[in-house]
Each structure stands twice: as C-alpha cells, then as structure tokens.
N, C-alpha and C positions, 0 to 999 in steps of 0.2 A: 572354473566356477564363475557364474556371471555375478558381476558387481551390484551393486542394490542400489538406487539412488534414492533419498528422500526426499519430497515435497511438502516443504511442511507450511500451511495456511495456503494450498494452490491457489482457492478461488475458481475461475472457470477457464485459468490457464495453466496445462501440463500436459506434461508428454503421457499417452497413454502405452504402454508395452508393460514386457515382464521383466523388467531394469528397474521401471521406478516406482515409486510405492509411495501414494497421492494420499495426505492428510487434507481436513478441514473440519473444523466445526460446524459448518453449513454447507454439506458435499452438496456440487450442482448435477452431480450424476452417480450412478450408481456404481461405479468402480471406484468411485474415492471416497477411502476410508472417514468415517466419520471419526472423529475426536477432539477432546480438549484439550489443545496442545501449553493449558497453562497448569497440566498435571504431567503423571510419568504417561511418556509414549509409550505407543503399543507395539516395543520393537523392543528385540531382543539386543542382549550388550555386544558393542565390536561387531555387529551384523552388518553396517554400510560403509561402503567406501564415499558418498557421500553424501551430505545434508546439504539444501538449500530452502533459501527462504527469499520471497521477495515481497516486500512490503508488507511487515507482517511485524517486523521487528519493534516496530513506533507504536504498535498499537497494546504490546503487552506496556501492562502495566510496571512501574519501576522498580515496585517491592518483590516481582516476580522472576526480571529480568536473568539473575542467577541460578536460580529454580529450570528457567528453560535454558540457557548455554548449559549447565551441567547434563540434563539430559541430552544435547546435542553431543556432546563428551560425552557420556556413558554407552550411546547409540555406535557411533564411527569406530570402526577400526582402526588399531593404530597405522599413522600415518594418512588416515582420512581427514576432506577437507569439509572446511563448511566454509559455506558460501553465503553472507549475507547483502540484503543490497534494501536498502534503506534510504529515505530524504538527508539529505546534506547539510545539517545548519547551517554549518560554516560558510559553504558555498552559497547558501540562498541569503545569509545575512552581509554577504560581500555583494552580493548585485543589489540587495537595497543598498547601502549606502552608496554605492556608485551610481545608482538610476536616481538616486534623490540629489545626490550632490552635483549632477549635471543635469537638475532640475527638470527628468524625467515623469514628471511626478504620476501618469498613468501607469507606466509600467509601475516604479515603485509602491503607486499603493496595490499593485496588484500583488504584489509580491509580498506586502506586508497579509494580506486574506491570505496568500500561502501557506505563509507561515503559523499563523495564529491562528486560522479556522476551525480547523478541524481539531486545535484544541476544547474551543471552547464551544461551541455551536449548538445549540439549543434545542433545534429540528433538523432531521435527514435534510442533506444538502446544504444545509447553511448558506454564506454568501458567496462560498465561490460557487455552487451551483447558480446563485444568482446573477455571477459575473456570466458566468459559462453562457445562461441564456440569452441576456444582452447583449453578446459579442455573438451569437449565433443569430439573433432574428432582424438583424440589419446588415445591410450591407456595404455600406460605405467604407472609404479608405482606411478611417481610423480604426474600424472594428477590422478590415480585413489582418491590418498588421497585428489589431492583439489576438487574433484568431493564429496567426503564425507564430506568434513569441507563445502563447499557451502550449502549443503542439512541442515547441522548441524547449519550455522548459518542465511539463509536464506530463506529457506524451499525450494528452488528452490531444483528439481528432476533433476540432470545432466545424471542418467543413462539414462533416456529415450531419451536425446537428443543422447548418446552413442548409442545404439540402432538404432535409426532412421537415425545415419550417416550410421550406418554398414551395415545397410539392404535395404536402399534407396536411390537410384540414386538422385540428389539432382535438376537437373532439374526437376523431376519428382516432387518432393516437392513443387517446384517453381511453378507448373502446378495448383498443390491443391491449391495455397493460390493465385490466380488471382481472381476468383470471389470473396474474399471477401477484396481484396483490390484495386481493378480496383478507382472505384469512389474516394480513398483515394487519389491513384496513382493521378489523376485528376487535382482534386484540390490542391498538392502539386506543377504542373508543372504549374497552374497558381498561387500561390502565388512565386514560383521561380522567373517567371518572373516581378512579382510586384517588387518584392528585389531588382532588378535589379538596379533600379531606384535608387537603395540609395546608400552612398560613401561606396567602398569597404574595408576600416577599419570599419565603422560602424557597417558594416553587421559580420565583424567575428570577433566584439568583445561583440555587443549586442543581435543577432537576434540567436532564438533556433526553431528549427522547430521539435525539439519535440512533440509528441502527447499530444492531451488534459488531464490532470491530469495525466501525466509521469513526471512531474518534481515536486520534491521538494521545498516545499519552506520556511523551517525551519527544524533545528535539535533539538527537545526538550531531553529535560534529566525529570525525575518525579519531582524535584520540579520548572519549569516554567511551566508545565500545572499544578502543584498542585496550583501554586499563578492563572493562569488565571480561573481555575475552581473556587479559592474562588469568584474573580472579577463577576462571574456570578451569585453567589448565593448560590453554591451548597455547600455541608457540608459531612462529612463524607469521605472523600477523601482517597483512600487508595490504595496504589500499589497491585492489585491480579496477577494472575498468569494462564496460557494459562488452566488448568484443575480444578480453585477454583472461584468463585463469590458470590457477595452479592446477586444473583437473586436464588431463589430454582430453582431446576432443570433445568438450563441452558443448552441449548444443545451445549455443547464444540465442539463434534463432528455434525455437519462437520464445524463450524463456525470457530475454534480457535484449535480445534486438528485433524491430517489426518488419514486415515484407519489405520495408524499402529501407531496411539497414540500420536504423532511426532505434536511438534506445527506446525500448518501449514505455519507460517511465517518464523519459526526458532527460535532460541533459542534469536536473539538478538531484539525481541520484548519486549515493556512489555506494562502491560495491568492496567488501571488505571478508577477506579471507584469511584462512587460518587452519594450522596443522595440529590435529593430535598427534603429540610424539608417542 
C-alpha cells in the first residue's frame, strides 16, 4: 500500500504525485486541496504516514494551536511522523543580543524587524518588505553583505530582487503584477472604506490589513511546541534539522533545502518532529 504524505498550508511549494495530498487555504493550483486547516481536515483517521507543515505553524493562532496538533494526531497512523519547521525564537533572540552587544547594530536591528514584523505590521509587507527593497536597489558593499546575511538567515533571494531593479523599468513590473492583483486591489478599497466608519485611534492601533496568513501570530522557541506536542499526544519529540529526519528518505529537496543545498527558510528555522505511538 503506498503511504500518503500530508501537506499541510503548501503554499506554492509541494511535491506534486499520488503520495502527497496538498492542503491550502488559498490553493495556487488546481490539485491542491483547498481547506481550512484551523477546523477538522478532510482526511480520514490513521490514513498518513505523514504530516508536514512548513511555515504555517506561527501563523495559527494560539487558542487554536491544540485544535490543529490534535487533528494532526487523529490523521497519522500509528507510529507516523509529523514534521513541523517553524521560526526559531530562541535562535533569533541569541543573534540579536550577540550582533548588538558587538555593536553590530545593522544586522541587529535587522533582526529585531524579524522578529517583530510580521507580528504587528499594519500593511502587506510591512518593514521587512521595506528593508528587502533597500538592500535590493543599491548596490554598494554595505548592502551587498545584508543582501547575503538575508539569504543566510531567511532564505529570501535579495540578488534576484537586485537584478530585477537593474534590468527592469519598474512601471513595467507594475504592469506584470495587475492581473493578478486587480480583484485584491478591490476588495481592499472596499474594506478601506468600511474602516472608515471606525474611530481613528482604533483603526491605527488595532486594524492590520495584512494578507491572510502574513502575520504571525506566536514566536515559539523548541521547548513550548515540545510541551504543546506532549499536550496532543505525540511522543518522541525531537529537534531535526533542514537535511536529517525521522521519515526514510524524505525529500529535503525541494521541501526544506534549495537547489543549491541552502535551507530554503534559512538558517533561522528549526525543524521539530514527533511520533504518534
């Protein structure tokens, strides 16, 4: 019998065959299952031998957190793994204090928007989109290096945004990306005007009009998902790493490492598994 793999929040990255069985709530194609993975999945019990999720975990909400590991429990066979890989607090709050206390202070505030961004960010992209662009449309020494530490600890590609300033008129860009945000554009200018309605400290201290699952909404470090993974069931718990797993022959590449080896999140991922007994 062939094994089943889950994808749970792909995105526009997954394997496509008849092994894995691609979740999203905004499928980017037509073979991935549409759903809302903060209700019951649309999979039968003890049906996969495994679940994975990448980057997906920070964005459920906290009161829901349980809600979704139990259904990843209810899904897996016994003895199946789940595979989460999520931002790092831990690790990201030890390179700020170490890039600030050797008075790094570019990297370190960079890593301070890391962290805190995409909590709180008010508009799609927030300021690391706005770092991302200023470290892509010049080209000097200083920006080449934060253009290599992004890549290093984020996996974001800043040379290609380099590139694309160099060689393309930027209306021009602007021209490409209409048709597939017209309907977005839309619908933001009527919820603009919904806002409207509400008192103007309210709106600019609570409302985000960030996109759907662009914000974060917890910073874990490995032991509060090691404690919410016990809370669910699971056993076997263990920090792995972007190229090693409990799964035989896992496909790292293209899930967890990029063509050239390189985690595809960055280095300030980590990847935390676990066995239903």
């Amino acid at each position: 019998m062939t094994e089943k793999f889950i994808n749970l929040g792909c995105g526009s990255l997954f394997i496509e065959n008849s092994q894995w069985i691609n979740l999203d709530f905004n499928p980017s194609k037509k073979t991935i299952q549409k759903a809302n993975l903060l209700e019951s999945l649309p999979l039968k019990d003890n049906s996969a031998s495994v679940v994975y999720s990448s980057h997906f975990f920070e964005h459920i909400p906290r009161s829901f957190i349980q809600d979704f590991l139990k259904e990843c429990f209810r899904v897996l066979k016994p003895n199946g793994v789940l595979r989460l890989v999520l931002p790092d607090f831990e690790k990201m709050a030890r390179s700020y204090l170490e890039y600030r206390e050797n008075e790094n202070h570019i990297k370190a505030d960079f890593v301070v928007v890391e962290i805190i961004d995409q909590c709180v960010r008010r508009k799609s992209g927030g300021q690391l989109s706005h770092l991302y662009k200023k470290f892509s449309e010049k080209t000097n020494l200083e920006n080449k290096e934060m253009i290599n530490f992004v890549r290093e600890r984020t996996g974001e590609n800043l040379h290609k945004r380099a590139s694309s300033y160099a060689t393309k008129n930027k209306m021009i860009q602007k021209i490409y990306k209409i048709p597939n945000v017209l309907i977005s554009r839309l619908q933001r200018v009527w919820i603009n005007l919904w806002l409207l309605g509400l008192p103007s400290a309210f709106r600019k201290q609570n409302i985000s009009l960030a996109q759907i699952g662009e914000l974060h909404q917890w910073l874990w470090d490995f032991y509060q998902v090691r404690t919410e993974l016990k809370a669910a069931g699971f056993n076997g718990i263990i920090k792995s790493t972007a190229n090693t797993s409990l799964v035989h022959d896992f496909p790292f590449y293209p899930l967890d490492l990029d063509a050239d080896g390189l985690p595809r999140k960055g280095n300030q991922s980590m990847f935390v598994e676990a066995y239903k007994s």
